[in-house]
N, C-alpha and C positions, 0 to 999 in steps of 0.2 A: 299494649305492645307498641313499642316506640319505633317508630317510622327511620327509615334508613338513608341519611342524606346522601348521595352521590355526590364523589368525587369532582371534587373543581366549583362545585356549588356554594359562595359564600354567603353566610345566613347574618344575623344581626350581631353574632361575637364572632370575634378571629379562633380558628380554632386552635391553635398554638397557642395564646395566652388568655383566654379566657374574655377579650378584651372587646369593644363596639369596635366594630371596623369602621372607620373614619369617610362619610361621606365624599363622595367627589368634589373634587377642586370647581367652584366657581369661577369664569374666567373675564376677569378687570380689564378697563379701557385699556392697560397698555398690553394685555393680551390681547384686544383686540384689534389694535391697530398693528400689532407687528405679526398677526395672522393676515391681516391686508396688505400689508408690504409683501410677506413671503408671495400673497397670490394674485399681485400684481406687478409684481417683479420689480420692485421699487427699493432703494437705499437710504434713504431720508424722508424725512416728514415731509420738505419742501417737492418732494418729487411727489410724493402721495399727494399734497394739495391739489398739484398743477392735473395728476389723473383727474380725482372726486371734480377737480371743476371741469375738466373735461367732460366729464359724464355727465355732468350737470348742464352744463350747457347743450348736449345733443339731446337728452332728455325733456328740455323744454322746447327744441326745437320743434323733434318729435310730436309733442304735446299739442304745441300751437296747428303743426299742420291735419292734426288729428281733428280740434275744433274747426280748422276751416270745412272742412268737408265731411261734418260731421250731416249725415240727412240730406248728402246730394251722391248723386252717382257714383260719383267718384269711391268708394267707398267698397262697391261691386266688385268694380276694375281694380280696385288696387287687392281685394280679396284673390281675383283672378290671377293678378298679378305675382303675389305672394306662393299661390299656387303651382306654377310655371317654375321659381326659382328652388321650389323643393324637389319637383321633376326631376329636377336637372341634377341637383344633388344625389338622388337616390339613384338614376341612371348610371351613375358614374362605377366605373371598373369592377371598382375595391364595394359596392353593395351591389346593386341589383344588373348591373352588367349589359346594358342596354347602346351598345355603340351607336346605332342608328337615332335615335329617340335624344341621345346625348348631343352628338353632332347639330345636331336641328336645333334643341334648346339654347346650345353654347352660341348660334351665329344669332339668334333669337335677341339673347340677355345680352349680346354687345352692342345691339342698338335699343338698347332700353331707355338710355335715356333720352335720346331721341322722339322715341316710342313714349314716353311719359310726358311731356312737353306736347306732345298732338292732343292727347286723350284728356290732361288736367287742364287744358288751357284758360278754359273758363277758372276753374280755382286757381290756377296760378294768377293770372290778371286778376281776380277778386284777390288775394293777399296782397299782390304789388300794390295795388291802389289802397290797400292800408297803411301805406309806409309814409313816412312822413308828410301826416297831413294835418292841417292848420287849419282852425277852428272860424266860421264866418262869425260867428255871434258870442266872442271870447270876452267881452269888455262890459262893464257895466255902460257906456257909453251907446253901444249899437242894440241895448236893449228895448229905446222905444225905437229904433229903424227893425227889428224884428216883431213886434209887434203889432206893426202895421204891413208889414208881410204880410204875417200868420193872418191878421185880420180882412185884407183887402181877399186873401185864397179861400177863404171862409165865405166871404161872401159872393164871390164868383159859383163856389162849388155851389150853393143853395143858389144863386140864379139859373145855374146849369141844369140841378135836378129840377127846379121845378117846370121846367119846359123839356124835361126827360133826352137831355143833349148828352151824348157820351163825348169824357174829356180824362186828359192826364195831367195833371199839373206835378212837376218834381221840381222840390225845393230841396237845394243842396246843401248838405250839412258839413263836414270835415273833406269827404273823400273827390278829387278832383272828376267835375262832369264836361270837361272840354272835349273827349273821344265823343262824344255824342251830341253836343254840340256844334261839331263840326258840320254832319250831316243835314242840321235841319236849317233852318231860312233863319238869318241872324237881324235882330229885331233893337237891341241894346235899349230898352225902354223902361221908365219907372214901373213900377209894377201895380199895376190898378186895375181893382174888379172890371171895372168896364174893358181894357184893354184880353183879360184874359175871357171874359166871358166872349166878347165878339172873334179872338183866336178861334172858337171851335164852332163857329155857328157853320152852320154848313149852305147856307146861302149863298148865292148871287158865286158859286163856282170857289169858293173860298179855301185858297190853296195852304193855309194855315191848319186845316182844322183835321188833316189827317198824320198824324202824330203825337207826339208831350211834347209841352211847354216847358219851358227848364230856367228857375230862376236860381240868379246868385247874388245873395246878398239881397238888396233892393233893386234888383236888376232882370227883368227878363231877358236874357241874352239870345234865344232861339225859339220859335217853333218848328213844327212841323219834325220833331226828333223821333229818328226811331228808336226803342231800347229792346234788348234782350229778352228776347223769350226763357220762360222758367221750363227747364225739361225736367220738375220734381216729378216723381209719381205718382206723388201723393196727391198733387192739386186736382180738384175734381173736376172731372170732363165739362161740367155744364159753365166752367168760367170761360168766357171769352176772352178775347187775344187781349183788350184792354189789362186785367186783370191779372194774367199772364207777362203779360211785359211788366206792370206792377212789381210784381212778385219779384220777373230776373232780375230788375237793376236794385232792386231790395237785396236778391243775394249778394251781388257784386260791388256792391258801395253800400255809403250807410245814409245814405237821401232818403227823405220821406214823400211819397208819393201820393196823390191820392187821386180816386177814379172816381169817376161818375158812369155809373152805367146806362146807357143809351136803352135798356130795354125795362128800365124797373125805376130808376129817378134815384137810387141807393147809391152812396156815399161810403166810400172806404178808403182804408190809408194803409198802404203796403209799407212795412220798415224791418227792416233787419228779417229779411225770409217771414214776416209775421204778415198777416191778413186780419185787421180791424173792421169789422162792416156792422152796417146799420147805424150810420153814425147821422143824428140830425145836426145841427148851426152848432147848439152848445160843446155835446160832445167832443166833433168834430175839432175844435178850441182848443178844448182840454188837452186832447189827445194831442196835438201840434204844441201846444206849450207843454207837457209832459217830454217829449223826444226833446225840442229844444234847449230845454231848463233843467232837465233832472240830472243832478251832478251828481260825484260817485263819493261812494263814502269811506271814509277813511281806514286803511287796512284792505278795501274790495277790489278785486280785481275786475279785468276786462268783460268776463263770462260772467259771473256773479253780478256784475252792473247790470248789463242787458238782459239778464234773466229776473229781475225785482222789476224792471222798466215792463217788460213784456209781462210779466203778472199784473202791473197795476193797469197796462192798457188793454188786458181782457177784461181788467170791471167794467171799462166803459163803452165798448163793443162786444162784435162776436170776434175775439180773436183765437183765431187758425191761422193752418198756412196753406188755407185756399182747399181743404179737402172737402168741405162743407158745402153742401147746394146753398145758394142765394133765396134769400126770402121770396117768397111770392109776390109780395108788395112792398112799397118803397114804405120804409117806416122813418124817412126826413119828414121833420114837420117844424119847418122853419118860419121864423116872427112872418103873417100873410103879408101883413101890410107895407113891411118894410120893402119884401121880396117885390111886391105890387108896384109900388113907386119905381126900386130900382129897374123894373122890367122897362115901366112907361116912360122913365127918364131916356131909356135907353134908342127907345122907338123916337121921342122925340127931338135928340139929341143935346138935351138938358143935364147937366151935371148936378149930381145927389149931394148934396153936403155930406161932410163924413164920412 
């Protein structure tokens, strides 16, 4: 018994001629670009450009401030935020008819952005301070004055730990450090282990040694600097303020920092929101000429660079961003003899070769 098609149902022939009824029309670039015009209300190509780049440009704008504050607070509040302006929409007359509730949000969302500026201020100055900024170590020329940087804060850090001194050395990389420089005692001195190690001794009333040190270039231009405490949530309680301040000015610029902790002799190097620890003399090296020297590769973008940077600098520590308790023991175990000498040079106010 043959099954009874209903009406308006068309099957695989036309019923009038017998014939395949002809699949639907697939619809070509120029159908689709003049189904874009109709719905964006446009008369020419040239006006459809200048939209699509419009949209192209707020979309990366979008983007970028998406990455800034991607794993900080901000994130919360701007959910909240978001929240608030839907309120306000659903309040209104013509849906959920809430005059009072309306009112209140409307005088709310006119000082928003006001409101926005108090609450992002930390990521907003963390992005301004990305804006054109200029490279200290850009030239093949200032590669052996970096070198002897990196080298001279190498060895300071290893004379630090092994007299278990708590210290902040921030060595500046693109992003300008003069707001904070400001603050601390200005020094303008070449930069040598002896000079940074005796920075933090805490002897004889040593008004140096409560802050970061902050070089530019070959330059120590301040001690005694305060920097930005990290409000992540993620950082675990048992880090001290040291490590803490590490981290903020890691979120806020792109200096690499490194601590010495005062209660363990452990060596670590905060960059880019990243916590490298357990680092001895060589590591410590690496890991400074990695941030320094590692260029971007071609076709990579901004996110994509720092995220291969921050994978190769977890081979060579423990890197987190500080949620991790601190080892129990210091695991620096830097050259003895050299650490030895440069102690007793220091005591006896003999200069180390090298």
């Amino acid at each position: 018994m043959c099954a009874r098609r209903a009406p308006g149902i068309v099957t695989g022939y036309d019923a009038g001629a017998g014939r395949s009824a002809s699949p639907p029309r697939t619809q070509g670039l120029p159908d689709v670009i003049e189904t874009l015009k109709q719905l964006l209300a446009v008369d020419s190509w040239l006006d459809l450009l200048v939209v699509l780049i419009d949209v192209g440009i707020v979309t990366y704008i979008v983007y970028r401030i998406l990455l800034l504050i991607k794993g900080t607070r901000a994130v919360q509040v701007l959910i909240g935020l978001i929240s608030i302006i839907v309120f306000f929409f659903a309040s209104k007359e013509e849906y959920l008819h809430l005059p009072t509730l309306n009112w209140l949000l409307d005088k709310f969302i006119g000082s928003f952005i006001l409101i926005a500026v108090v609450v992002f201020q930390d990521d907003i100055r963390r992005g301004l301070s990305q804006v054109g900024r200029t490279s200290l170590f850009s030239n093949t020329e200032s590669l052996g004055q970096e070198t002897h940087v990196l080298e001279e804060a190498v060895k300071a850090s290893v004379m630090l730990s092994n007299r278990k001194i708590g210290a902040l050395i921030v060595l500046e990389r693109e992003a300008d450090l003069k707001p904070y420089t400001t603050e601390g005692i200005a020094l303008d001195a070449r930069v040598s282990k002896e000079l940074l190690f005796s920075s933090f001794l805490t002897e004889h009333q040593n008004p140096l040694h409560d802050g970061a040190v902050i070089i530019q270039g070959d330059i120590v231009v301040a001690a005694g600097c305060f920097l930005p405490l990290s409000n992540s949530p993620k950082i675990d309680k048992t880090l001290g303020t040291r490590h803490r301040a590490a981290l903020g000015l890691s979120e806020e610029t792109d200096a690499a920092v490194i601590v010495v902790s005062e209660e363990t002799g452990i060596i670590s190097v905060a960059y880019r929101e990243q916590l490298i620890r357990g680092l001895d003399a060589s590591r410590l090296r690496e890991v400074l000429h990695k941030i320094f020297s590692y260029s971007r590769a071609d076709g990579e973008d901004e996110p994509e660079r720092l995220s291969r940077l921050k994978t190769l600098l977890q081979s060579l520590g423990r890197g987190d961003n500080g949620s991790r308790a601190a080892d129990s023991a210091p695991v620096v175990e830097p050259e003895p003899a050299t650490a030895a000498v440069e102690d007793s040079s220091l005591q006896s106010g003999k200069e180390v070769p090298g």
